[in-house]
N, C-alpha and C positions, 0 to 999 in steps of 0.2 A: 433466519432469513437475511438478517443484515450480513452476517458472515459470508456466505454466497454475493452477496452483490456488493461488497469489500474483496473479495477474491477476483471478480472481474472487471471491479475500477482496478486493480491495482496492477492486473493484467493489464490490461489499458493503458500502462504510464509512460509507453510513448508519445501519449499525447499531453502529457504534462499537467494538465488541469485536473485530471483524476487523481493523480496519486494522491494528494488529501484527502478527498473524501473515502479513498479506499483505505486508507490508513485509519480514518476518524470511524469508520466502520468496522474491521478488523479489532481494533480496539472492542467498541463497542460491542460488536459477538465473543470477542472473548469474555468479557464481563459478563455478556447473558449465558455463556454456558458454563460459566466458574462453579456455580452452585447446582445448576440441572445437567441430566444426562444426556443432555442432547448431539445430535450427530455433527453438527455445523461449527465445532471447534477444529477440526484441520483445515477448515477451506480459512478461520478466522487467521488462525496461525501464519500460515501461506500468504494471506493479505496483509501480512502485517508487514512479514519476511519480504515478499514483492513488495511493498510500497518504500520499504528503506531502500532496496535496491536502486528500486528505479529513482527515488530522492537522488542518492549517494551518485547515479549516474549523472542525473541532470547537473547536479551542481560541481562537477568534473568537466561536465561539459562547456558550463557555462566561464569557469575558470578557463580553463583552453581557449576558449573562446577569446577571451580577454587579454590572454597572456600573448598571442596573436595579433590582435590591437596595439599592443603596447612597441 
């Protein structure tokens, strides 16, 4: 279950607040499906994969941002 709703916080990370929790989630499904068979390791994978992205984006953007400023 956490894996699924770490998959669409992390979808979400244009809105910037999510990506943590989609990541700390993502994480955490991966960890519950390490050892069980379960289905909800690609959505955990993909949240993890999306929440770097969208970090990696934000914090590009926030540099630009800056270097603008300057």
């Amino acid at each position: 279950m956490s894996a699924i709703v770490g998959f669409v916080l992390s979808g979400l990370g244009f809105l910037l607040i999510t990506v943590p929790f989609g990541l700390w989630l993502g994480y955490r499904g991966l960890r519950e499906t390490q050892n069980d068979v379960r289905q909800g390791r690609p959505f955990a994978t993909w949240a993890v994969y999306l929440g770097w992205a969208w970090l990696v984006f934000w914090v590009l953007a926030l540099i630009s941002y800056l270097w603008i400023l300057l």
